[in-house]
C-alpha positions as CSV (number, residue, x, y, z in Angstrom):
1,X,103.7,116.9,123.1
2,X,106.9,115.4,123.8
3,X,108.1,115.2,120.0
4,X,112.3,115.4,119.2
5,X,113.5,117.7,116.7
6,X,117.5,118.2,117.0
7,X,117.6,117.1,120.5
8,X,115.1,119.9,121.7
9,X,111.7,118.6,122.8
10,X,108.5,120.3,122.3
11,X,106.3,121.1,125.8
12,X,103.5,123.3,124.3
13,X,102.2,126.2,121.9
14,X,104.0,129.8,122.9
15,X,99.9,130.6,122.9
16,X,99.7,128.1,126.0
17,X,101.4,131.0,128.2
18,X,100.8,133.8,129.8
19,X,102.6,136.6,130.3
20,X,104.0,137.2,134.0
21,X,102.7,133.0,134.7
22,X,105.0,130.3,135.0
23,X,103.7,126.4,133.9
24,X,105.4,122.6,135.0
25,X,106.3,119.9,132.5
26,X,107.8,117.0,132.8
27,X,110.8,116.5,131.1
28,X,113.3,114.0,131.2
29,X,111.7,112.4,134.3
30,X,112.1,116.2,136.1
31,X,109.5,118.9,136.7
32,X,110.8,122.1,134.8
33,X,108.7,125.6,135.8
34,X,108.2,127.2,132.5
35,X,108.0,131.5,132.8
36,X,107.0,133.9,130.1
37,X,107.7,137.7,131.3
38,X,108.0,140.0,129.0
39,X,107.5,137.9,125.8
40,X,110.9,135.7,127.1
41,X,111.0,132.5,127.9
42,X,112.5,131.5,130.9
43,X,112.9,127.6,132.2
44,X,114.1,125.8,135.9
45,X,113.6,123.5,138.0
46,X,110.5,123.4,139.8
47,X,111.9,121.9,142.9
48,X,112.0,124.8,145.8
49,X,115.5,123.4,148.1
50,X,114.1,125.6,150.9
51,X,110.8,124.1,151.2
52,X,111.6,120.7,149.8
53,X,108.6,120.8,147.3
54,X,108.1,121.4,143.6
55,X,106.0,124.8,143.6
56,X,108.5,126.8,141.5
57,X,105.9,127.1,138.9
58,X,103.5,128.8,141.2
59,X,105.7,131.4,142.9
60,X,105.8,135.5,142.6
61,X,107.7,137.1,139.3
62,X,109.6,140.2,140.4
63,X,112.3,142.1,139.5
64,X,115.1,144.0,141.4
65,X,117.4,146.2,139.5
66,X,118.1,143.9,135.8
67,X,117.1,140.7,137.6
68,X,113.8,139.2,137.3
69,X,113.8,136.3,139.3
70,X,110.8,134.1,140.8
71,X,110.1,133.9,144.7
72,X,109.2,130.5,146.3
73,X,105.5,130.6,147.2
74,X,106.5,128.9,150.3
75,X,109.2,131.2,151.8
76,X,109.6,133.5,149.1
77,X,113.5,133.0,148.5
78,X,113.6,134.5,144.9
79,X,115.6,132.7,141.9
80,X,117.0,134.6,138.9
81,X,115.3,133.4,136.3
82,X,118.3,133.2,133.9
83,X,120.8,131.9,135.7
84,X,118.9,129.9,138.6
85,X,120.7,131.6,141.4
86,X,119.2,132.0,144.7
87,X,119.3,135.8,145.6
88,X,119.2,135.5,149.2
89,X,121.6,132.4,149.5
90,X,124.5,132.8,147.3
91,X,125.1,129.1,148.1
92,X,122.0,127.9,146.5
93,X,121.7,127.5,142.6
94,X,118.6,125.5,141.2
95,X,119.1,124.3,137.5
96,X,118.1,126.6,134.2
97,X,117.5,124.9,131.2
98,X,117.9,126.3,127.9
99,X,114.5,126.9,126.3
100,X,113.1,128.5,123.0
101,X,110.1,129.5,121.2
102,X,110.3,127.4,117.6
103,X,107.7,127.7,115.3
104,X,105.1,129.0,117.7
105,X,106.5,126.0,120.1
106,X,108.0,126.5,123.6
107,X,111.3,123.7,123.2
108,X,113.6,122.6,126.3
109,X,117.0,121.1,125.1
110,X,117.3,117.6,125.3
């Protein structure tokens, strides 16, 4: 689904996601990984800048201390997944998107 509602766009049902997964989408041309952990949504950029490949989506959820963050399933540098920051490069940021759950509906702002 791809409709527009107050310039956030609709990806999928909440229902669509597991718990502890992540998912791609495209949106606006750019593959997003999608995360549910927890019951919280959780959106970046699929692209991994180490490995030069979109496999974001298909990494390792873990946590250290109050971060959960994702690690790269190619050479497991871990992201936080709310802010997009590269733990083990403070250099490195990948983009976070704002996402919501609306009306049983995961949404990425437009």
């Amino acid at each position: 689904m791809t409709d527009t509602l107050d310039n956030w766009e609709t990806i999928c049902s909440v229902d669509t996601l597991v718990d502890g997964t992540g998912v791609c989408a495209l949106h606006n041309g750019e593959q997003v990984a999608i995360f549910k952990v927890r019951g919280e949504l959780y959106a970046l950029s699929n692209y991994d800048p180490f490995g030069k490949a979109n496999v974001l989506s298909r990494g390792l959820i873990g946590s250290e201390q109050d971060t959960i963050y994702i690690a790269s399933p190619l050479y497991k540098q871990r992201f936080s997944l709310s802010t997009g920051a590269c733990l083990d490069d403070p250099e490195t940021t990948i983009q976070q998107y704002q996402v919501r759950a609306h009306q049983d509906k995961v949404q990425l702002k437009v």
